[in-house]
One Martini backbone bead per residue (centre of mass of N, CA, C, O) as a GRO file, in nm:
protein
  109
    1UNK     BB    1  -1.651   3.091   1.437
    2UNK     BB    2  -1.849   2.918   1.184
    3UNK     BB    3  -2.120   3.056   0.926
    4UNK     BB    4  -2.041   2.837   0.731
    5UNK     BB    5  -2.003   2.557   0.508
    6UNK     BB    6  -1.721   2.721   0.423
    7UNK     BB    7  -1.369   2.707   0.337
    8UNK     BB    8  -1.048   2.751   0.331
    9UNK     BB    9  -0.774   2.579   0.244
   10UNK     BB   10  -0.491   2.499   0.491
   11UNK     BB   11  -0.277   2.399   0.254
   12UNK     BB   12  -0.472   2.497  -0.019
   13UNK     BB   13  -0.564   2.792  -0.135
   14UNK     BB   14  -0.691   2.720  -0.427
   15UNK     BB   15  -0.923   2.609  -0.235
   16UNK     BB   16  -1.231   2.494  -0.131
   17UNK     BB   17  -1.446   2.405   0.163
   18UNK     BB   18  -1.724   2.172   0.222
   19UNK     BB   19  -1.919   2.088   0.430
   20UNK     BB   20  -2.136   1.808   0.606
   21UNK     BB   21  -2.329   1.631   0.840
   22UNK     BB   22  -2.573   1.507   0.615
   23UNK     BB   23  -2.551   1.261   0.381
   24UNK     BB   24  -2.808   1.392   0.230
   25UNK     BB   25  -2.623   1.683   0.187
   26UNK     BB   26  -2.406   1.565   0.009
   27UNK     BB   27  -2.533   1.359  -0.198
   28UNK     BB   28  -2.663   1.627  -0.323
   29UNK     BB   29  -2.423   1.827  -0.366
   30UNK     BB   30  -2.286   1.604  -0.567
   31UNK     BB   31  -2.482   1.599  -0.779
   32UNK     BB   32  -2.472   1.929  -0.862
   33UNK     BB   33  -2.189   1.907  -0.929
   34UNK     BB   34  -2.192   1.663  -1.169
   35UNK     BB   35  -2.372   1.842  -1.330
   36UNK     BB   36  -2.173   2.097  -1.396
   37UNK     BB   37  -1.883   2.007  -1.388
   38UNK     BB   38  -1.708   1.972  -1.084
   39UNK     BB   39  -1.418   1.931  -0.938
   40UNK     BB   40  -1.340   1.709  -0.702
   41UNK     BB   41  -1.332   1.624  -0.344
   42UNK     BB   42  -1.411   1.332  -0.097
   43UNK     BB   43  -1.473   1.320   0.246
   44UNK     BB   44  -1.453   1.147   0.556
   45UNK     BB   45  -1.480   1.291   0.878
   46UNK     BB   46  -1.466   1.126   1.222
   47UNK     BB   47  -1.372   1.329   1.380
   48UNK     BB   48  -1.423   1.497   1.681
   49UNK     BB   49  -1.810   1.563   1.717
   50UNK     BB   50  -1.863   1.531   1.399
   51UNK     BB   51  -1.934   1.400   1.135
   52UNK     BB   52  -1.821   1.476   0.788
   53UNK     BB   53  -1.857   1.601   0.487
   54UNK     BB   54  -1.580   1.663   0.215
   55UNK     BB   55  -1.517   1.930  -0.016
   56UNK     BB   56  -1.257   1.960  -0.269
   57UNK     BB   57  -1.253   2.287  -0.452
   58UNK     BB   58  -1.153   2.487  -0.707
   59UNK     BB   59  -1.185   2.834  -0.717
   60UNK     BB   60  -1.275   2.825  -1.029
   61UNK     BB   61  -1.585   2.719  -0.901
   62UNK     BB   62  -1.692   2.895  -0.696
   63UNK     BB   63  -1.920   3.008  -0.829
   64UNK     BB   64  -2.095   2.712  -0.880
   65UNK     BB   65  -2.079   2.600  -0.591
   66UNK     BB   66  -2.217   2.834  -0.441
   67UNK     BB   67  -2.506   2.781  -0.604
   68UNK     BB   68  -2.526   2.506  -0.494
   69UNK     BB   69  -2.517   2.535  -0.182
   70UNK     BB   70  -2.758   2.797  -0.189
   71UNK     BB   71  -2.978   2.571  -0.315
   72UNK     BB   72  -2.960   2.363  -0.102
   73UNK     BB   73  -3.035   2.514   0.132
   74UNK     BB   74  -3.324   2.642   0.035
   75UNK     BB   75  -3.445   2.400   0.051
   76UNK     BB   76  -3.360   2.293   0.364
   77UNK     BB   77  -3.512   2.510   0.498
   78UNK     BB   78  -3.633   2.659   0.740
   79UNK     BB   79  -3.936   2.844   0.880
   80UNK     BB   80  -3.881   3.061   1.073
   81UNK     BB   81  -4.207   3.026   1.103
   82UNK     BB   82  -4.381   2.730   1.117
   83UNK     BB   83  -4.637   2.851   1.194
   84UNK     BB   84  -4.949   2.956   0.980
   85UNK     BB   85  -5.092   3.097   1.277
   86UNK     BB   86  -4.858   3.287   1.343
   87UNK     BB   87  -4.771   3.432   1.110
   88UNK     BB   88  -5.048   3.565   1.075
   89UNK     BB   89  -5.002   3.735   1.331
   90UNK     BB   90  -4.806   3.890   1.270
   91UNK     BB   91  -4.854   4.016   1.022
   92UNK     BB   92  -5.109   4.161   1.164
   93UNK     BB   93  -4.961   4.339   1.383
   94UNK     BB   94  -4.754   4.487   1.230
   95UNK     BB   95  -4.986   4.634   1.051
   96UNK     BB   96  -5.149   4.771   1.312
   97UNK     BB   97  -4.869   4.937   1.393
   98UNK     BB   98  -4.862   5.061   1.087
   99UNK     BB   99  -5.124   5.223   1.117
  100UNK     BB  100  -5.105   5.376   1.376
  101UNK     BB  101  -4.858   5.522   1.315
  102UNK     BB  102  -4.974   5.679   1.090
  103UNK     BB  103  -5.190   5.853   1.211
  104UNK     BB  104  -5.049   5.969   1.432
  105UNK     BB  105  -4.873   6.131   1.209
  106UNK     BB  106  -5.140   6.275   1.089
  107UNK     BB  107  -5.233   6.391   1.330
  108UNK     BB  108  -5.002   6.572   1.433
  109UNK     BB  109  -5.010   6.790   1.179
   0.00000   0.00000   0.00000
């Protein structure tokens, strides 16, 4: 089971490998990469259950494709809660659950 969309080469140590299922999502971070001046390779491989594009960087890069990576996800990131009359019942729920905590605490003292 692998949670992140990045792993080391199977056969070559020096690189890491960055995955991406989505066309708009690959083409966005080589955008990102050729802005930085990270050497790349891109492969599209189609075996599987899902094509993917792949991306092989060497790890002197790491750092700053991590940063690239990073940058990409927060950007097409989904919201936790995604209705915002929703969020603001949790929210409003969480803090009187919070302050009842308190009374509590301090009446019982």
């Amino acid at each position: 089971m692998q949670l992140t969309n990045y792993y080391d080469h199977p056969e070559h140590q020096l690189y890491v490998v960055f995955q991406f299922y989505e066309a708009v999502h690959a083409d966005e971070f080589e955008q990102m990469i050729i802005v930085e001046q990270i050497e790349f390779e891109r492969y599209f491989d189609q075996e599987g259950k899902r094509p993917r594009h792949l991306f092989g960087i060497h790890k002197r890069y790491n750092q700053k494709a991590m940063h690239c990576n990073n940058m990409l996800h927060a950007k097409h990131r989904m919201k936790f809660i995604p209705n915002a009359w929703l969020r603001y019942v949790v929210l409003i729920v969480t803090l009187g659950m919070l302050i009842v905590a308190l009374v509590g605490y301090f009446l019982s003292r």
